[in-house]
FISE-536938 format. One line per field, with one value per residue (C-alpha): residue number from 1; residue in one letter; x, y, z. Coordinates in nm, 2 decimals. Last residue first. Layout:
N
k	(NUM|...)
r	(A|...)
east	(X|...)
north	(Y|...)
up	(Z|...)
//
This chain:
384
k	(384|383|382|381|380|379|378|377|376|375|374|373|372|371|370|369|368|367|366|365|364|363|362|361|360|359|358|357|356|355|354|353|352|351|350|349|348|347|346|345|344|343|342|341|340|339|338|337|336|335|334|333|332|331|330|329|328|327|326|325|324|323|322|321|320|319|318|317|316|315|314|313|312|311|310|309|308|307|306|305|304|303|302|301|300|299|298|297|296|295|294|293|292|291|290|289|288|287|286|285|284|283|282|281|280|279|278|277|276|275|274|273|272|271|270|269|268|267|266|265|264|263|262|261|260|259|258|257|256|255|254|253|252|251|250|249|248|247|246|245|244|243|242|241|240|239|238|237|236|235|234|233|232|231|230|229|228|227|226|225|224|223|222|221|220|219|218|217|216|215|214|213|212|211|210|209|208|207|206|205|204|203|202|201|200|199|198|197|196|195|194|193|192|191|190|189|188|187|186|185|184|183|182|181|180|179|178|177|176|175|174|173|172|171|170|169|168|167|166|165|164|163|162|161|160|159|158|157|156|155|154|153|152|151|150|149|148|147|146|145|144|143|142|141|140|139|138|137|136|135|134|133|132|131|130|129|128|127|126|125|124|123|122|121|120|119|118|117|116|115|114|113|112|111|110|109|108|107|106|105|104|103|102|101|100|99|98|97|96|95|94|93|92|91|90|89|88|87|86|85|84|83|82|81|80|79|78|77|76|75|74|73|72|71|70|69|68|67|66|65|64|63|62|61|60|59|58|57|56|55|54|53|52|51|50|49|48|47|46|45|44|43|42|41|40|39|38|37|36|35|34|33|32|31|30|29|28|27|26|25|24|23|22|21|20|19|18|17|16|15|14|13|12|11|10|9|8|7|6|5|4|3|2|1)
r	(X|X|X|X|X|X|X|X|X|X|X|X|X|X|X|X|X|X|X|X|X|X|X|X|X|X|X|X|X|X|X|X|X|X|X|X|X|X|X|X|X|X|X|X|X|X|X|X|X|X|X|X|X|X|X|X|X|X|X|X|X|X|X|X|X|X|X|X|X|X|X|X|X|X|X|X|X|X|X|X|X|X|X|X|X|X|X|X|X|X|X|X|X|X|X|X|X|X|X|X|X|X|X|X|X|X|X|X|X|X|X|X|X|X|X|X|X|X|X|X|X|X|X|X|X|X|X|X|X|X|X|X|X|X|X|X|X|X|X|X|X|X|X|X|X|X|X|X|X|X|X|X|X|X|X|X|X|X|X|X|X|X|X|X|X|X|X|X|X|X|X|X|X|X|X|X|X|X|X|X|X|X|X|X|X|X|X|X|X|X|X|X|X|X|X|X|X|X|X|X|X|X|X|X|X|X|X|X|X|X|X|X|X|X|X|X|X|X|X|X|X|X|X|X|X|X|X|X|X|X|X|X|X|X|X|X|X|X|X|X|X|X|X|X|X|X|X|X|X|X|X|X|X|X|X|X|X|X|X|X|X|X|X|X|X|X|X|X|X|X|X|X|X|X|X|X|X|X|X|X|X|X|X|X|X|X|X|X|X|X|X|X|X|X|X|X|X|X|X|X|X|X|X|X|X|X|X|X|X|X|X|X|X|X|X|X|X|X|X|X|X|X|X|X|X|X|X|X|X|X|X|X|X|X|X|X|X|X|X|X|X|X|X|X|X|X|X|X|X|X|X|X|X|X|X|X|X|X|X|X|X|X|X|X|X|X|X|X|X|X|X|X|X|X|X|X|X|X|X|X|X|X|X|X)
east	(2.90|2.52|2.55|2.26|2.04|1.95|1.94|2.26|2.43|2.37|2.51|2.86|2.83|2.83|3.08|3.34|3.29|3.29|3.68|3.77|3.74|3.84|4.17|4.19|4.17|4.40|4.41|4.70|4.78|4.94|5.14|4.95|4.65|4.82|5.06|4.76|4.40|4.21|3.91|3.61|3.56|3.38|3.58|3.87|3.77|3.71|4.11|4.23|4.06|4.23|3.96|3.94|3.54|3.48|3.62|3.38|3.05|3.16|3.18|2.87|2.67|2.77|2.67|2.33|2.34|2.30|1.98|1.82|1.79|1.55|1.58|1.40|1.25|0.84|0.76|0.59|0.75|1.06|0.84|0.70|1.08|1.18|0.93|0.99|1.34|1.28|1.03|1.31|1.61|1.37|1.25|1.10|1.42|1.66|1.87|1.83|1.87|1.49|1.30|1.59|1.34|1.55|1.59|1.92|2.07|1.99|2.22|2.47|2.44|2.51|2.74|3.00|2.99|3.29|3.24|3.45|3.52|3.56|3.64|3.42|3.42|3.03|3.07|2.81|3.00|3.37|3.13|3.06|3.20|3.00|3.18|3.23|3.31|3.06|2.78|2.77|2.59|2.30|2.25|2.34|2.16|1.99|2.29|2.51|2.24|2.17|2.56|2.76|2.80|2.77|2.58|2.39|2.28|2.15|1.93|1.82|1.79|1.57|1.33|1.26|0.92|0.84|0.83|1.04|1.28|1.59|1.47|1.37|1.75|1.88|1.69|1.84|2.15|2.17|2.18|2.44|2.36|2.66|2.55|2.70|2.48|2.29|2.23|1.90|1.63|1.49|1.60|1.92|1.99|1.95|1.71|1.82|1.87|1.53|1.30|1.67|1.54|1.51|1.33|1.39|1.68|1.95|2.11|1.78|1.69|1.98|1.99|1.62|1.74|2.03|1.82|1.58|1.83|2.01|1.69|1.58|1.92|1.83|1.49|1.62|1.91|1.66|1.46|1.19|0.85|1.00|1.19|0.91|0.73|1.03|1.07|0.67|0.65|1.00|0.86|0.55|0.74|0.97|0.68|0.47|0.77|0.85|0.51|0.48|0.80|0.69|0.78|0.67|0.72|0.77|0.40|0.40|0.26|0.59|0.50|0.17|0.29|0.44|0.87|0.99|0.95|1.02|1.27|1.44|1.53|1.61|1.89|2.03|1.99|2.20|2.53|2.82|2.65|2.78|2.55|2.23|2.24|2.31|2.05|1.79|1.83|1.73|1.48|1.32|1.31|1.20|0.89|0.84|0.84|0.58|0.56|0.86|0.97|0.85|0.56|0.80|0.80|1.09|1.06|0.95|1.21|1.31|0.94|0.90|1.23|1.15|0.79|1.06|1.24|0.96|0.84|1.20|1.20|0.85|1.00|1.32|1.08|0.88|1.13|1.32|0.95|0.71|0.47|0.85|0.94|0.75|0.66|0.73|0.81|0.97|1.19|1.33|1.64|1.63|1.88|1.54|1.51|1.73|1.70|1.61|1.35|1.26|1.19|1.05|1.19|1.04|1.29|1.17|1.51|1.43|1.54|1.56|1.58|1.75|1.69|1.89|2.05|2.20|2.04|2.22|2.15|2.01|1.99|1.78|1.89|1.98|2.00|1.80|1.89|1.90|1.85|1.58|1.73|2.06|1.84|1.73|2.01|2.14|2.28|2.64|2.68|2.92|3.23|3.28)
north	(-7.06|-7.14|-7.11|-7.30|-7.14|-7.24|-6.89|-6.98|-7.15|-6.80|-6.65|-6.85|-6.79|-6.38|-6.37|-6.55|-6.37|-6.05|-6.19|-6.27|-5.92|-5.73|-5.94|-5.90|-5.46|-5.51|-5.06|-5.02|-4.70|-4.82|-4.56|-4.32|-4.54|-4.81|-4.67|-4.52|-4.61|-4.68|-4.56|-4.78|-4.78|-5.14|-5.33|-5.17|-5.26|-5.66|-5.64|-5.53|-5.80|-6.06|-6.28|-6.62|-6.72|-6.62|-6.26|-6.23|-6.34|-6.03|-5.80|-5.91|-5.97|-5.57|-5.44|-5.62|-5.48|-5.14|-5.18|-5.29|-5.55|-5.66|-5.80|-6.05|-6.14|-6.24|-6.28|-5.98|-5.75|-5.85|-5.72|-5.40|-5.29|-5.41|-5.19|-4.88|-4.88|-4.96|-4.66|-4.41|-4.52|-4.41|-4.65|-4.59|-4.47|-4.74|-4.80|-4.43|-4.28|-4.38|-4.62|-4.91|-5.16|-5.43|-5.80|-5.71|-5.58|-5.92|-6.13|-5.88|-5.88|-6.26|-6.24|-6.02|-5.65|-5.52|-5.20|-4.88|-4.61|-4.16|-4.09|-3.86|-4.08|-4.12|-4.17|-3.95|-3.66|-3.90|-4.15|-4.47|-4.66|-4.98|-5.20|-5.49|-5.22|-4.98|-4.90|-4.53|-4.50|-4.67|-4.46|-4.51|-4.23|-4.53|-4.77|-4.48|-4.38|-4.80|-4.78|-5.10|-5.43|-5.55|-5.89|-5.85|-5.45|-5.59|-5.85|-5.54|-5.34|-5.64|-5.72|-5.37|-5.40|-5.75|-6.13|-6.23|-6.48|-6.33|-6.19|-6.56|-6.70|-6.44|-6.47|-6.85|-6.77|-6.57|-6.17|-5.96|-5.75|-5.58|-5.22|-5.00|-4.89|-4.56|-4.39|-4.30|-4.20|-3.90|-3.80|-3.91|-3.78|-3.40|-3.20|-2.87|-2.65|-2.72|-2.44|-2.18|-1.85|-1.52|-1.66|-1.52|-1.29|-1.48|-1.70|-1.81|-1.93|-2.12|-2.27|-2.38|-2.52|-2.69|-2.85|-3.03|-3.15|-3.29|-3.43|-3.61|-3.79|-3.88|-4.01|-4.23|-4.40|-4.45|-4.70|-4.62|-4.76|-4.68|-4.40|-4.23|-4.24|-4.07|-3.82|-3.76|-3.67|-3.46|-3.22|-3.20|-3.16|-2.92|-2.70|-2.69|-2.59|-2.31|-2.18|-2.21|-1.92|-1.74|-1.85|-1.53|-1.71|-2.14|-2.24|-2.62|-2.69|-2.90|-3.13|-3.17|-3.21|-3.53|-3.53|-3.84|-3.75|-3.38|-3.35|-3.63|-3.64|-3.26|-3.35|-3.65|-3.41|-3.22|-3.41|-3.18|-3.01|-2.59|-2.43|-2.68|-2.72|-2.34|-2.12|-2.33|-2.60|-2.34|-2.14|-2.50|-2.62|-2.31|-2.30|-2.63|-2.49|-2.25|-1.88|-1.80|-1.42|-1.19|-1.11|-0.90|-0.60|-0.48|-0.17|-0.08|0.06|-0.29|-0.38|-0.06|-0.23|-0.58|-0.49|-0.34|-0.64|-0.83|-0.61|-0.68|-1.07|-1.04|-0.86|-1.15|-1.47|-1.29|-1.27|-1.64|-1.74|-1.83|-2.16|-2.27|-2.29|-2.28|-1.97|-1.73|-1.90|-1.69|-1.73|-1.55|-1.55|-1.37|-1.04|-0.78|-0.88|-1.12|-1.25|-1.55|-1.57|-1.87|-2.00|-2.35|-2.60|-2.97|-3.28|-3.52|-3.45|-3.09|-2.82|-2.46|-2.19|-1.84|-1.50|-1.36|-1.07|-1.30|-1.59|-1.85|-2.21|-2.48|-2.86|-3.02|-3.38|-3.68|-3.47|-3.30|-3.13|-2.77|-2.74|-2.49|-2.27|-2.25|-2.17|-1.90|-1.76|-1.74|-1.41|-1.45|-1.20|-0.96|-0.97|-0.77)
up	(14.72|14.84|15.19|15.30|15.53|15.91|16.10|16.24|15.94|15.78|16.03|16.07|15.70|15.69|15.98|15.76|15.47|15.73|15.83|15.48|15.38|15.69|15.63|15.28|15.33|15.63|15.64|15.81|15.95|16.28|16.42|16.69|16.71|16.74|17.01|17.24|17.11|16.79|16.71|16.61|16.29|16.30|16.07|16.19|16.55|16.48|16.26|16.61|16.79|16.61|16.44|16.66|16.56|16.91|16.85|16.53|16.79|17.01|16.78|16.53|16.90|16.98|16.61|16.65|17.03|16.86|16.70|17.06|17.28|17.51|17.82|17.76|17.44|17.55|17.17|17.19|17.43|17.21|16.90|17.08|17.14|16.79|16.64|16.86|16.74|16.35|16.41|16.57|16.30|16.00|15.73|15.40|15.24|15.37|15.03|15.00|14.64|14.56|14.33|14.38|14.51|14.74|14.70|14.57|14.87|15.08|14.81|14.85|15.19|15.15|14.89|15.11|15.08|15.31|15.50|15.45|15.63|15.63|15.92|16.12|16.42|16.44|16.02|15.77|15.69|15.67|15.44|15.42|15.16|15.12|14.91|14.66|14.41|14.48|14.73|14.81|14.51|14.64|14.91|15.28|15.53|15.71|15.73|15.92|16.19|16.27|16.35|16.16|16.26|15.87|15.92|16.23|16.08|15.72|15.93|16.10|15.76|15.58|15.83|15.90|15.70|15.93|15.94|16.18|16.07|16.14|16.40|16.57|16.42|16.59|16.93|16.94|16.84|17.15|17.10|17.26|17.52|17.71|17.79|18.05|18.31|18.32|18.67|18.71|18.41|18.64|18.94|18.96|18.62|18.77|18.79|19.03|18.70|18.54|18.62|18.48|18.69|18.48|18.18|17.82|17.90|17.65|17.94|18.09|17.77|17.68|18.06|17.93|17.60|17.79|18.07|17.77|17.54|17.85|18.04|17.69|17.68|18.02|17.91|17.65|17.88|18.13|17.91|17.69|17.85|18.22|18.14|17.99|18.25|18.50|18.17|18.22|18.58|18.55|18.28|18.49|18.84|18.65|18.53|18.83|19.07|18.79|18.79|19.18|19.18|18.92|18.52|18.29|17.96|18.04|17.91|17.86|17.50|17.43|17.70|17.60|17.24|17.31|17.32|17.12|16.75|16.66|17.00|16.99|16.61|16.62|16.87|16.66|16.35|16.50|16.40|16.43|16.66|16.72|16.41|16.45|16.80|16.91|16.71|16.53|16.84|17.09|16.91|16.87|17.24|17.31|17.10|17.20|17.58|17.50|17.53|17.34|17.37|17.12|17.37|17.60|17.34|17.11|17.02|16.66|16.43|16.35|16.24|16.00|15.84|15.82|15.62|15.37|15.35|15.31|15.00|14.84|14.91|14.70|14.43|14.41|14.48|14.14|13.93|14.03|13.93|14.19|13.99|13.89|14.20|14.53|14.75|14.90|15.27|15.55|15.76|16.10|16.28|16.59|16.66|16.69|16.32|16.15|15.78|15.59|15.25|15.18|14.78|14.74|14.57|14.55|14.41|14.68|14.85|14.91|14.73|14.90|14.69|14.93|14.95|15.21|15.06|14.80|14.57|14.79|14.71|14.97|14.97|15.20|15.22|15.01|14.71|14.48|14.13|14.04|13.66|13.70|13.92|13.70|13.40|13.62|13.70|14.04|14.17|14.36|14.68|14.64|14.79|15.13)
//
């Protein structure tokens, strides 16, 4: 087996940021993680009884590349005595967070292609009452009292989130524990017999699109996500896409999203027309995100209090944007084909198999087109 590479430390110090936690090998599991506000801290990973575990030095320059190496060293000393002791019951998780974490550290995040969808439920949509629910040593009552409390709240929660919410929930929430039951941690899975029925119902296939009437209201409401939903009627792309978008991925009259970034895992393109433009420009360019201050979960729970509010009903959500863009582009007469490219939706069966046509004018015209049937919408002049 190679060697593992050493890091300098001129190469530590001229480590830059990026969009997300970026991490650099120092070998035997000392690692310098730099986050995207520029901090970088050393962490020390390594396995002990067959469970990952991490630990924090310290944070660079104030812990020298030096120092992180000696204190690595006296860790992996401590790891030794520890191995040669027995592993006892209490290493287990006690609490269902605990769980729910072990479980995405060591199946979501090396199996998902996009875990941060997973981690996203559980960090910000499962309460801490719920996560403080003891699941070591599960009898027989134990394990009625857990599910009835796990299914209590998911039934609640479909109510003020919708059932699509909730059943999501139910999956992150079964696997973890079938996880657990299949690595010794509980004997009898408390979740097995839950099933959708039970909790969120049976989920029905979405057609929302907005009226012109509820877009001109949104496009008028006066509110921090202003600027990404009116963003998300005018480019018909994924609320997940828009919010990792930096600056630089916006370049000659494009946004090029990414093949790492993309549902599909195709790399895509989305025209700029002037009114995005127009909309882009209005924004501070402190940081590398165009969306920095926003997450996809708090635009979410905005719009929901905001229909609520102005008595929108049913409401719609982020995604219907990208649905009224689809259907309102077919009404205008674009061919449904050039609609799907501008959306990266996958083709099917023979175009799918042949057609590699990228209709770079067509997708063009057809979002300029978009862009002004909007704008006459919401009551602006087009000022071309």
């Amino acid at each position: 087996m190679a060697k593992a590479h050493r890091l300098l430390d001129s190469q530590v110090r001229a480590f830059f940021a990026k969009s997300k936690d970026r991490w650099e090998n120092d070998g035997n599991g000392l690692y310098i993680r730099i986050r995207p506000n520029g901090t970088k801290t050393w962490v020390l990973r390594r396995k002990i009884h067959g469970r990952t575990k991490k630990t924090t030095l310290g944070t660079y320059p104030r812990t020298s590349l030096k120092d992180a190496r000696l204190l690595a060293a006296a860790k992996r000393t401590e790891d030794i005595e520890i191995a040669k002791k027995p592993v006892e019951l209490g290493d287990s998780p006690t609490l269902f967070g605990e769980l729910l974490n072990q479980y995405f550290d060591e199946h979501v995040k090396p199996n998902y292609r996009r875990p941060r969808q997973v981690r996203m439920y559980i960090d910000n949509r499962v309460t801490d009452r719920i996560k403080e629910l003891q699941v070591s040593d599960l009898d027989a009552q134990a394990t009625r009292d857990f599910r009835v409390a796990v299914r209590t709240w998911l039934r609640k929660y479909a109510v003020t989130s919708g059932p699509v919410g909730a059943n999501r929930l139910l999956a992150i929430f079964k696997q973890s524990t079938k996880f657990g039951t299949a690595i010794g941690y509980l004997t009898v899975d408390p979740l097995r017999e839950l099933t959708r029925k039970l909790v969120g119902g049976d989920e029905k296939p979405r057609d929302r699109t907005l009226t012109e009437r509820e877009i001109r209201m949104l496009w008028r409401a006066d509110s921090d996500h202003q600027s990404l939903l009116r963003f998300l009627l005018l480019t018909g792309q994924r609320i997940g896409e828009a919010q990792v978008m930096l600056w630089d991925d916006l370049r000659d009259g494009k946004w090029h999203i990414p093949a790492t970034v993309s549902k599909n895992a195709r790399p895509h393109w989305v025209p700029i027309t002037r009114e995005i433009e127009a909309l882009l420009e209005k924004l501070p360019r402190k940081r590398r995100k165009v969306f920095e201050n926003l997450s996809a979960t708090a635009t979410q729970a905005w719009l929901r209090r905001w229909c609520d509010r102005e008595k929108v009903s049913p409401r719609f959500t982020p995604h219907d944007l990208r649905r009224t863009l689809v259907t309102g582009m077919n009404d205008l007469g674009v061919e449904p084909y050039i609609v799907e490219k501008l959306v990266n939706h996958t083709m099917t069966g023979v175009m799918a198999t042949y057609n590699h046509a990228e209709y770079e004018s067509e997708r063009i015209a057809s979002a300029n087109a978009w862009s002004q049937h909007v704008l006459k919408i919401v009551g602006q002049k087009d000022e071309r």
